[in-house]
C-alpha positions in Angstrom: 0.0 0.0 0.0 1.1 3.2 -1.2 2.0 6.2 1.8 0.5 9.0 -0.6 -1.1 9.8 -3.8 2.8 11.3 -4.0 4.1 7.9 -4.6 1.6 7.2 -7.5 3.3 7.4 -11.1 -0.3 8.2 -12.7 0.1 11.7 -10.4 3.6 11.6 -10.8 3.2 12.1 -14.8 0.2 14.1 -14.7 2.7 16.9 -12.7 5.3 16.6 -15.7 2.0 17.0 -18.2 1.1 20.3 -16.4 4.4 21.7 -17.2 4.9 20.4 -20.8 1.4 22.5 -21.1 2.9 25.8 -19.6 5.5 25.4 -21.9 3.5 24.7 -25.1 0.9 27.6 -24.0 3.6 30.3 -23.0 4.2 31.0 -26.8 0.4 30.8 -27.4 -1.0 34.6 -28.4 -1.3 36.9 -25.7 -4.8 37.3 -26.9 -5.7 33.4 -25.8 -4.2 34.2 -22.0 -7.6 34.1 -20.8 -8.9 31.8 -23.2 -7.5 28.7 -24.5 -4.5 28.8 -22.7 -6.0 28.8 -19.6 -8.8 26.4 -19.8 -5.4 24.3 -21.1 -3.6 24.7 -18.1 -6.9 24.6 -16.0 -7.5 21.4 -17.4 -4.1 20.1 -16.8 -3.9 20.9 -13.0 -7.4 19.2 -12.5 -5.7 15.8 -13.9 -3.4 15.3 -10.4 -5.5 17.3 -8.3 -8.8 15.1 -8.5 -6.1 12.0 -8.0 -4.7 13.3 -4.8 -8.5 14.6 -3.6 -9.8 11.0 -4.7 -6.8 8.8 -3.0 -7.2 11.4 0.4 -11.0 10.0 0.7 -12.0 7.4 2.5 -14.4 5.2 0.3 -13.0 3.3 -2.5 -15.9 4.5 -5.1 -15.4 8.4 -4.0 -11.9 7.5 -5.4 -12.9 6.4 -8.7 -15.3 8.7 -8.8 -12.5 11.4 -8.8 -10.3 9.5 -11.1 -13.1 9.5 -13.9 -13.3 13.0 -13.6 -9.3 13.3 -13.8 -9.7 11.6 -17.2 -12.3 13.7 -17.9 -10.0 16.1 -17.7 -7.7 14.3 -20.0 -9.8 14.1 -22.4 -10.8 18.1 -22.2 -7.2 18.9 -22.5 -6.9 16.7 -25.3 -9.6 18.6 -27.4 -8.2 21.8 -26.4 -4.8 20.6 -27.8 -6.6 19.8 -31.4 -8.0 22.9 -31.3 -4.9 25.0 -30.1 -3.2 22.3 -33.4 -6.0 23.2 -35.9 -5.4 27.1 -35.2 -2.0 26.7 -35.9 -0.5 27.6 -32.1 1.6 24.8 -31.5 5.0 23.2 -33.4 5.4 19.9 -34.1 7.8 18.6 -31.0 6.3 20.4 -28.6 3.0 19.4 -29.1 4.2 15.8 -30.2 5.4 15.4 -26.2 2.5 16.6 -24.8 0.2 14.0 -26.7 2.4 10.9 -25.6 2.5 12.2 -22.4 -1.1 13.1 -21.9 -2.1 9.5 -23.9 0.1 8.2 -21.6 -1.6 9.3 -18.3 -5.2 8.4 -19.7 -4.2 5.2 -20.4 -3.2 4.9 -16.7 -5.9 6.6 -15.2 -8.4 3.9 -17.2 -6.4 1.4 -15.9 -6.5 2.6 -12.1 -10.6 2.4 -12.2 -10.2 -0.5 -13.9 -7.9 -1.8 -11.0 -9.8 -0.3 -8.2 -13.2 -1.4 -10.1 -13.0 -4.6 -11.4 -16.9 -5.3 -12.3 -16.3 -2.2 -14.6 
């Protein structure tokens, strides 16, 4: 059993995601600051912080409960990254990390309620 949400790889990617977003959004136009690239970054922070609010409670399916919105999340981001593509904000490697990453954190997330919910 893990000490703290800490010690959980799922939260400990979804951390590096928030700051590949920062650093694909910083060279987004100014005129998207309160726009896209905030709902992107918004989006991103809600990824580890409904996994740390869902592993601190004390029922098992509170904590899926906040993992499915932390993918939720996920996939919000990941529509607000096509449409930050189609518009033409991003470049190709900077962008390119953030997908793997962000694919690669879903991917754990579904496998976490998965895990925690096996009728599911």
């Amino acid at each position: 059993m893990l000490n703290s949400y800490k010690e959980l790889t799922v939260w400990q990617k979804s951390i590096d995601l928030i700051l590949e977003i920062y650093r694909l959004t910083d060279n987004f136009p100014r005129s998207e600051l309160y726009g896209l690239t905030s709902q992107m970054r918004r989006a991103a922070v809600s990824i580890p912080s409904n996994i740390a609010e869902g592993y601190s409670r004390r029922h098992r399916q509170e904590y899926i409960q906040f993992i499915k919105v932390a993918f939720g999340s996920g996939a919000e981001l990941e529509t607000q990254i096509i449409i930050a593509k189609r518009l033409g904000f991003t470049s190709g490697f900077k962008v390119e990390g953030a997908e793997n990453l962000l694919s690669e954190v879903m991917k754990m997330l579904n496998k976490l309620v998965t895990t925690l919910d096996p009728s599911r």
